[in-house]
matplotlib code that plots the C-alpha trace (Angstrom):
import matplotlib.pyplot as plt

x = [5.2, 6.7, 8.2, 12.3, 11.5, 9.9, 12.4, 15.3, 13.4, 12.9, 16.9, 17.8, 15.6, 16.6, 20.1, 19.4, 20.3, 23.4, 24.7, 24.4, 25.7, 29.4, 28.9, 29.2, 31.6, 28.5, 26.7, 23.2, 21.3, 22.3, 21.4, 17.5, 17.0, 17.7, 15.1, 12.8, 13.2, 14.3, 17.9, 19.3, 21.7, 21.8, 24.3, 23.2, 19.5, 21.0, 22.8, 19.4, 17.5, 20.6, 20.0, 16.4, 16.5, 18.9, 16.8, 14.0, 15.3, 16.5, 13.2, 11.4, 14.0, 13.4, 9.8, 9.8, 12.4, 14.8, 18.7, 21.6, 22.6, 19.6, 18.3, 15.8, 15.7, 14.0, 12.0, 13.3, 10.4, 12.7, 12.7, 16.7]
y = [1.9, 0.4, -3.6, -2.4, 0.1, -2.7, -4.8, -2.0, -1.8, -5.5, -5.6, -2.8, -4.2, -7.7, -6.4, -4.7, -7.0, -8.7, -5.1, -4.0, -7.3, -6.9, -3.3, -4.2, -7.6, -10.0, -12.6, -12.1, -14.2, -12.2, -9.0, -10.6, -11.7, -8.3, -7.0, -9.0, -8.6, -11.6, -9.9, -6.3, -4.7, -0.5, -0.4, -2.9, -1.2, 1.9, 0.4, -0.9, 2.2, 4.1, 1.5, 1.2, 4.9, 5.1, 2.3, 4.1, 7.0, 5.8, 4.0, 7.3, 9.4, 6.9, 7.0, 10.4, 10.9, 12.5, 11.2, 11.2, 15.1, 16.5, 17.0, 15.1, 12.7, 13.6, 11.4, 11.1, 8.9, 6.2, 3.1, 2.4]
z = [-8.0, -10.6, -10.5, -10.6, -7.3, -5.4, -6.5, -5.3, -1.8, -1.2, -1.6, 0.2, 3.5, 2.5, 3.2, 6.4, 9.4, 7.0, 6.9, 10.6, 11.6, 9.3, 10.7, 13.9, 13.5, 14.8, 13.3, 11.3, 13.7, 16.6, 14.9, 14.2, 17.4, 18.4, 15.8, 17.2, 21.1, 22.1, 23.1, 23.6, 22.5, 22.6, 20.1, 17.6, 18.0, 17.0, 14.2, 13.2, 13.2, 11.5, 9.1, 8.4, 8.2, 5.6, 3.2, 4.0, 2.7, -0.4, -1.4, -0.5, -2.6, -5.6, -5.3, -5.6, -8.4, -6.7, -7.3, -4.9, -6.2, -4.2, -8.5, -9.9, -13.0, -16.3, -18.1, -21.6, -22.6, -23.6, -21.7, -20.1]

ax = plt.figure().add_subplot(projection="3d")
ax.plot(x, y, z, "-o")
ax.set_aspect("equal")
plt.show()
């Protein structure tokens, strides 16, 4: 794993509850304390799991070369 994907993966979770929370019109605090137990919320769970799912996805889909297209990315040998 190179330094730029755990960089892209440490944003894209780092976003997470900030996300769900515009998402759903309700502050970030709320949102974490709903990750965490302390309050529930059916709907803002869901929005979380949609969520997680989604960065999940994304890191996996970098990791393994592919690109938004469904293709996947050639290595040209030069560095971008």
């Amino acid at each position: 794993m190179t330094a730029t994907t755990c960089a892209t993966a440490i944003s894209l979770l780092r976003g997470l509850y900030a996300r769900v929370a515009r998402d759903l019109g309700v502050d970030v605090s709320y949102v974490s304390r709903i990750a965490r137990g302390e309050r529930r919320s059916k709907v803002a769970e869901k929005a979380l799991n949609r969520e997680f799912s989604k960065a999940m996805k994304s890191i996996k889909n970098g990791l393994t070369g592919k690109n938004r297209n469904g293709g996947t990315r050639q290595w040209s040998g030069k560095r971008r």
